[in-house]
Structure formats: C-alpha cells, structure tokens
Kinemage of the C-alpha trace (Angstrom):
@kinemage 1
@onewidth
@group {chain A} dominant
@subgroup {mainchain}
@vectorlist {calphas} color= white
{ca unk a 1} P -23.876 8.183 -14.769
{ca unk a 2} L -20.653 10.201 -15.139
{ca unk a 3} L -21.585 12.346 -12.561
{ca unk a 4} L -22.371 9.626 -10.121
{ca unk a 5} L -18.854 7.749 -10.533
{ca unk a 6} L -16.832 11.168 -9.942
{ca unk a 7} L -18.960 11.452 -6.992
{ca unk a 8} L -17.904 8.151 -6.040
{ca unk a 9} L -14.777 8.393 -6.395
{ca unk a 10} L -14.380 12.102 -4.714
{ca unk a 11} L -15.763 10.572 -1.432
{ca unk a 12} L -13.782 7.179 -1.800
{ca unk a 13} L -10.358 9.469 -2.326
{ca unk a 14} L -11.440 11.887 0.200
{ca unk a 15} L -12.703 9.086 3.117
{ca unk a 16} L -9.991 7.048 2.145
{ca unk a 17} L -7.147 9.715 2.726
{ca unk a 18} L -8.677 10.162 6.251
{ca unk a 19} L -8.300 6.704 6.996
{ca unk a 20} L -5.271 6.101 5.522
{ca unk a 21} L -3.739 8.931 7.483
{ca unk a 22} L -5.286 7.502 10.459
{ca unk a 23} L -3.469 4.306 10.076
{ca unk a 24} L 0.163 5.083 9.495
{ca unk a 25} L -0.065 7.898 12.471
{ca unk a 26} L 2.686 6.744 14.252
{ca unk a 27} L -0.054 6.780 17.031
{ca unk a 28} L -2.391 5.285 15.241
{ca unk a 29} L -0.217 2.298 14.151
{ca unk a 30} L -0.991 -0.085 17.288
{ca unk a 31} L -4.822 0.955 17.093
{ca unk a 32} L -5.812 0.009 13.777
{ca unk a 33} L -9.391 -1.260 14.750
{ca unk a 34} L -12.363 -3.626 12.949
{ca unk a 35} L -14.140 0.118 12.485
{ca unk a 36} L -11.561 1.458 10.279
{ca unk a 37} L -11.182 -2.013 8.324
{ca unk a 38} L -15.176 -1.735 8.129
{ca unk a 39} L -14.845 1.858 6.493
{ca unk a 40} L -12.087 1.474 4.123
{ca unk a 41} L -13.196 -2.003 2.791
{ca unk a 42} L -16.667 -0.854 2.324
{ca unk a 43} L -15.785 2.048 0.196
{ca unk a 44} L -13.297 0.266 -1.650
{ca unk a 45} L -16.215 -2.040 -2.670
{ca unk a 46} L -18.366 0.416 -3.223
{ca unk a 47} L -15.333 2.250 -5.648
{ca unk a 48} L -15.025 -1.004 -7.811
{ca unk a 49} L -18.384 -0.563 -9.538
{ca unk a 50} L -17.422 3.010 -10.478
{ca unk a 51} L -13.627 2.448 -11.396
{ca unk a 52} L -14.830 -1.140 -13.319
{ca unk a 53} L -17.686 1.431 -15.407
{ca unk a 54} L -14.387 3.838 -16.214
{ca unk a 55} L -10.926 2.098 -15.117
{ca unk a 56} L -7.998 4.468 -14.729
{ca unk a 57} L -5.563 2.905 -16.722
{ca unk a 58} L -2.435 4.958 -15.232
{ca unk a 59} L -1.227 6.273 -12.455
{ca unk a 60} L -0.352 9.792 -13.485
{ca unk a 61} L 0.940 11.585 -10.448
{ca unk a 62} L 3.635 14.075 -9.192
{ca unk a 63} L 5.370 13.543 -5.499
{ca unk a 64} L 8.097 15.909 -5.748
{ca unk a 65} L 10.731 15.426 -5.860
{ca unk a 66} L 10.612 11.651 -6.017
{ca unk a 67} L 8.162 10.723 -8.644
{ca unk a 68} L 6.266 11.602 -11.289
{ca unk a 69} L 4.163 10.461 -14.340
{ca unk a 70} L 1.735 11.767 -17.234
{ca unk a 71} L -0.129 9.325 -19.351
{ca unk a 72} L 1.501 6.492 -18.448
{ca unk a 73} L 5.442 7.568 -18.838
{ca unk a 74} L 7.518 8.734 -16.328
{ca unk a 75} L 9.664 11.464 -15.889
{ca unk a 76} L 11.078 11.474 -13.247
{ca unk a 77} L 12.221 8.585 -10.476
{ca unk a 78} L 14.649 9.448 -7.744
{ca unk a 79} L 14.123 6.487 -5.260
{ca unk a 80} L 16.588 4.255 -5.735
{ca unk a 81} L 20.065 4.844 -7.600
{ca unk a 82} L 20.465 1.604 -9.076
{ca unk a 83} L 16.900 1.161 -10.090
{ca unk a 84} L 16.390 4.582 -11.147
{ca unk a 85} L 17.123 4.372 -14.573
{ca unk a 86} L 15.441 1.097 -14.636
{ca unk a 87} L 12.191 2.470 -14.229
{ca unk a 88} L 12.651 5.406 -16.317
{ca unk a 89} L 13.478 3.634 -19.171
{ca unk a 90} L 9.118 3.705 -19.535
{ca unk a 91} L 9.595 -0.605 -21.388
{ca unk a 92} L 8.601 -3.310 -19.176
{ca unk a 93} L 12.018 -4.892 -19.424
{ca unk a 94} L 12.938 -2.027 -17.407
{ca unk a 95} L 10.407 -2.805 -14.727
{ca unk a 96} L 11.315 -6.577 -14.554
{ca unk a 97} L 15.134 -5.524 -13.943
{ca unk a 98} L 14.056 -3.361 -11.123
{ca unk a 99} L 11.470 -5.828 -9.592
{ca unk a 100} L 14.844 -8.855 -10.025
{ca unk a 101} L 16.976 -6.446 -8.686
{ca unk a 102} L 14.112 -6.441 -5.474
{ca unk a 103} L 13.834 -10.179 -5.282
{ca unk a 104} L 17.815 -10.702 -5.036
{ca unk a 105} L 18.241 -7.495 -2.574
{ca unk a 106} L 14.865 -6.954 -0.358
{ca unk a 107} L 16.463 -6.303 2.672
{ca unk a 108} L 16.809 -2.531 2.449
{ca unk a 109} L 14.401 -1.626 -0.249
{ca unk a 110} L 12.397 1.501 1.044
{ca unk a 111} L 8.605 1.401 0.718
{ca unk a 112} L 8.822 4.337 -0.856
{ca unk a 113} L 11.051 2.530 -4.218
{ca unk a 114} L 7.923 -0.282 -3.500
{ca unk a 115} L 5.421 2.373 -4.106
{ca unk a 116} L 7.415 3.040 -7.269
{ca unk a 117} L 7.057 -0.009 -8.920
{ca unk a 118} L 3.301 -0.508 -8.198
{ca unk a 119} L 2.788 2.301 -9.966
{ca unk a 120} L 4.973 1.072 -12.490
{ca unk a 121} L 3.021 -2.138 -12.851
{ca unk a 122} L -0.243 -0.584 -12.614
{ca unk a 123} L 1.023 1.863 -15.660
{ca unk a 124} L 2.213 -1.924 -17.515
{ca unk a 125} L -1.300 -3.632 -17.147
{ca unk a 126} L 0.114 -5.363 -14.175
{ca unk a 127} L -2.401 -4.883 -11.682
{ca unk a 128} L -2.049 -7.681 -9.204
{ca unk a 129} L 1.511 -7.045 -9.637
{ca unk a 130} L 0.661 -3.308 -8.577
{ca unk a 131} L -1.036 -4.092 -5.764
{ca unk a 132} L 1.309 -7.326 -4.297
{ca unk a 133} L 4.238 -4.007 -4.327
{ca unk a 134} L 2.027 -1.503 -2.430
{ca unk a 135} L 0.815 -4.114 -0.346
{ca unk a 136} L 4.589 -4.996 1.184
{ca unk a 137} L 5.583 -1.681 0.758
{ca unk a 138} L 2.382 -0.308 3.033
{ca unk a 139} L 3.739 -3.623 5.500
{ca unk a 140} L 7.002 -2.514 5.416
{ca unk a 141} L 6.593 1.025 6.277
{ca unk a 142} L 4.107 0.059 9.360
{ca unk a 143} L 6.660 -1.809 10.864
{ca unk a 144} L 9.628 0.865 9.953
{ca unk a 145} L 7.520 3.531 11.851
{ca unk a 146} L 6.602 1.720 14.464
{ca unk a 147} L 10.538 0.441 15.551
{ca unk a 148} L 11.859 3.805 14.502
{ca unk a 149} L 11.664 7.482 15.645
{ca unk a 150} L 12.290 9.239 11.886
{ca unk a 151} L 11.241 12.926 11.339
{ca unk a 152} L 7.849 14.445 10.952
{ca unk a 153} L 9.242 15.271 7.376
{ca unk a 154} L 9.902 11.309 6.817
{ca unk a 155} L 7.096 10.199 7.785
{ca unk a 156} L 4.781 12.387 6.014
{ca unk a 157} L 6.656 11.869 2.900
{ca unk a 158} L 6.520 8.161 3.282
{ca unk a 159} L 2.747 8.241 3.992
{ca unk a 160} L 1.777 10.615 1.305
{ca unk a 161} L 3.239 8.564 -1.238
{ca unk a 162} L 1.191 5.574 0.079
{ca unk a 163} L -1.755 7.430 0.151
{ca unk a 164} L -1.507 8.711 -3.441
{ca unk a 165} L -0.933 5.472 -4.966
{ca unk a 166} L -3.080 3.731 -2.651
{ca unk a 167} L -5.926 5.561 -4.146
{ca unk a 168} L -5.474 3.848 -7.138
{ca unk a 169} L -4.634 0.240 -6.262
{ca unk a 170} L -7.222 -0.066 -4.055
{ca unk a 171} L -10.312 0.120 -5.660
{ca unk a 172} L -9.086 -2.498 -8.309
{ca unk a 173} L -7.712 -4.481 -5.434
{ca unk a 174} L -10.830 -4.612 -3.416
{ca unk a 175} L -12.848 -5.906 -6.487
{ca unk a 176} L -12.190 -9.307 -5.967
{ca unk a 177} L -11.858 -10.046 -1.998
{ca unk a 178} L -10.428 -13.674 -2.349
{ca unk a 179} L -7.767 -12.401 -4.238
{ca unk a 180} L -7.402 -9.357 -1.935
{ca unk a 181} L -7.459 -11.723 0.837
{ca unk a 182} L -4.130 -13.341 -0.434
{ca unk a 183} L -2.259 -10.671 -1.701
{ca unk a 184} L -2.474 -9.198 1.617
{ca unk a 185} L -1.652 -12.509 3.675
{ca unk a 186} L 1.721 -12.872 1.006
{ca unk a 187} L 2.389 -9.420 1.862
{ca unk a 188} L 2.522 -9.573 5.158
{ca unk a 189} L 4.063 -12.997 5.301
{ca unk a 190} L 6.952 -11.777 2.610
{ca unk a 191} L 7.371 -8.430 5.337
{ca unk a 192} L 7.904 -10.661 7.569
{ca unk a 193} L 10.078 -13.299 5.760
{ca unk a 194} L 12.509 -10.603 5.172
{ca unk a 195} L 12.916 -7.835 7.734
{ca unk a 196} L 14.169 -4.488 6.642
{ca unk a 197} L 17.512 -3.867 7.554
{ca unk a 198} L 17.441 -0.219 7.747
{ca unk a 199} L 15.101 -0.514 11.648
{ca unk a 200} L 18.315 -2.060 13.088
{ca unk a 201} L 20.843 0.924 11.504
{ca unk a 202} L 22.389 2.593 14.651
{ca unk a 203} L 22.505 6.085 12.854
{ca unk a 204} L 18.909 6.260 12.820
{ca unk a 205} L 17.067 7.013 16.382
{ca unk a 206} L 14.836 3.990 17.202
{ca unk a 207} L 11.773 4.022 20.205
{ca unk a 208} L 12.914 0.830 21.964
{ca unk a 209} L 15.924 -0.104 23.421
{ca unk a 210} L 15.668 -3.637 21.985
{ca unk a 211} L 14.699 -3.048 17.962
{ca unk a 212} L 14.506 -6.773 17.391
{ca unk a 213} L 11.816 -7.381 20.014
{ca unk a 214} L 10.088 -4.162 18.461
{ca unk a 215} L 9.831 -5.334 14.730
{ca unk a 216} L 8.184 -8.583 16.177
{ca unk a 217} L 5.659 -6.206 17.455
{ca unk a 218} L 5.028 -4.418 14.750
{ca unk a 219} L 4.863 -7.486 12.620
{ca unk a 220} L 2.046 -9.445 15.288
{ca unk a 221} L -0.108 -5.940 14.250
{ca unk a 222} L 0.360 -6.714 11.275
{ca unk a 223} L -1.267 -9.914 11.324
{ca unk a 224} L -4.268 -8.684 14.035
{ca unk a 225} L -4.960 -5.910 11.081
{ca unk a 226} L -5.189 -9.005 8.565
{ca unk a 227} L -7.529 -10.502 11.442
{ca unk a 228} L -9.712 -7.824 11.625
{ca unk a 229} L -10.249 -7.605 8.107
{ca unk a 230} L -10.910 -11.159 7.908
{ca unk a 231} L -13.376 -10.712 11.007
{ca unk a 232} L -15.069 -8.027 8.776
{ca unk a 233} L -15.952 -9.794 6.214
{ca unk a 234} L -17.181 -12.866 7.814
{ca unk a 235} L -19.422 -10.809 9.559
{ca unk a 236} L -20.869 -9.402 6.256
{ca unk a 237} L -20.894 -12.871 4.595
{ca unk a 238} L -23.355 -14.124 7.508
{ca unk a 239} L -25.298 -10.748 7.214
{ca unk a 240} L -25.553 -11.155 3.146
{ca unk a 241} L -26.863 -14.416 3.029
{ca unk a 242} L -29.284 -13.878 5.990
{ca unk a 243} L -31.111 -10.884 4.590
{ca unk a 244} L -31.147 -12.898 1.123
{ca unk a 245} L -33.032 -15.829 3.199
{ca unk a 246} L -34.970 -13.857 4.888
C-alpha cells in the first residue's frame, strides 16, 4: 500500500507541476480552460485518499534564498522585513503577528510572503488557514502577472514558490470540495476587495497603458477560472449519480 501512495503522489506532484506551470505562463494566464480545471481537480481528488492514508504534517522545503524549513521549523525567511522575524520565531504567536500585520496592511503584501505563511499554517495544524493564504496569494500573483511585464527571473521565482507549496495544500484542500469551493470564492473575492498596490508602481514596466482597466481583467479571469471549476464539477455530480442509477 506504501508503494501505491508514493506512486500517487509522484504522478499528482509531477502532473500537477505541468499544470501549474501551464497556468501562471504569462501566456497561459487568459487561457486557463475547463480541461486543465478537469485535470488538476481530478488528481487532487484522487491525492486525498493517499495523503489522508499518510498526511504530511509539514511543509519541509528549501526555495533559496527565500525560504526554508526541516521538520516543521524554519530557518530561514527573507520575504518580508517586518514579518521576517515573525515567522522565524517557529511559536504560533509569531504567525498570528504576521497574519495581523497582513489584515491591517494587504495592499502590498507579495504572494510570495502569502506563500510564506501557508506554509507556516500548514506547519501549525492550520490547514484551512494554509490553504485560504495560498489561495489569495496564487489570486494575487495571476493578476500581478497579467497587468505587469516583470522579468523571466520574477516570474519563475514567484511561480516556483507556488508550485512547491501548492503541492502540499492541495491535496488536503481538494478533500472536501464544499469547503474548497469557498475558500476559493473568499479568495478571489478578498483579491479583489483589495487590489495590490505594487501593479500601479510606475518603476515597474506594466503591458497596458491603462493598469486599472488591466487588473479588472485579470480579476473577471479570475472569476471565469472559479466558473469553470464550478462547471466541472457539476458535470461530474450529474455523471456520479447517473451511473449510480443506472
């Protein structure tokens, strides 16, 4: 049975990676469609028997030279200089500072410090808390990439990181779909509540003229990849119940 979950898991991380990179392409952004949603939610739900039969209980990881983590400690964070130390202290005090400090000051939090503390919280026990960060931090770094023209260097950074800790949020995130389903509608809606400052910063090069018309974009694809998921699944529902009646 061991053998069969790493399997599991080797072609969830590996499919998943593809798609994942596939999505945040800057490319790729506009044509996230149902076929990827039907990929990556299917192995997600096929991951959540595996991961529930032996859960990873930390996310011990190394993304120089931003992050890293070994059996549940960090050692080193370098994403945000006032929450830094926060989030090396290793005590969940230390997370709830950082994730205050969030709440008062979202406007210019990177995904990237967003990434940070869902690993944090998935390290705490926090799991929904995990994967309510990485899902506005994934939101917010859609719309970032799709308003602005940042370096190949930047971007692959950015994505990387998502990817790595996406590997382990999703699987426990995709184990209960209803509350998957809402986490990612507050995500999105909170993305949208509060726009990141940084897409309107002159000093960075941006691929509109008009940046504010731009993030609206990006935020509407937001909403028609929330769709498609939501299409998805309906469309399984109907196909569930009909080959249990017939």
């Amino acid at each position: 049975m061991g053998v069969i979950n790493n399997i599991n898991r080797c072609i969830f991380n590996s499919v998943l990676g593809a798609v994942s990179r596939f999505a945040f392409h800057l490319g790729g952004i506009v044509k996230f469609s149902v076929k990827i949603v039907v990929i990556f939610t299917a192995l997600c739900c096929a991951a959540c028997t595996s991961v529930s039969r032996d859960p990873v209980k930390s996310i011990d990881i190394y993304v120089k030279p931003y992050y890293s983590a070994e059996k549940g400690k960090t050692k080193n964070v370098f994403v945000h200089k006032q929450l830094d130390p926060m989030l090396r202290e290793n005590s969940i005090n230390g997370y709830q500072s950082a994730v205050k400090f969030v709440q008062e000051n979202p406007a210019r939090i990177s995904p990237m410090t967003m990434f940070t503390l869902a690993a944090r919280a998935y390290d705490f026990g926090l799991r929904d808390e995990a994967v309510k960060w990485f899902y506005r931090g994934q939101n917010r770094l859609i719309t970032a990439l799709y308003v602005l023209n940042l370096p190949k260097a930047t971007v692959a950074e950015n994505t990387g990181f998502s990817q790595v800790i996406g590997q382990f949020v999703n699987p426990y995130a995709f184990c209960d779909l209803n509350k998957q389903r809402q986490l990612a509608e507050d995500a999105v809606n909170w993305v949208i509540s509060h726009p990141y400052e940084i897409v309107f910063m002159k000093e960075l090069p941006a691929k509109f003229q008009d940046r504010k018309i731009a993030l609206k974009e990006a935020e509407e694809k937001l909403k028609v990849r929330l769709k498609a998921q939501d299409e998805f699944l309906l469309i399984h529902k109907i196909k569930r119940i009909g080959n249990k009646s017939g």
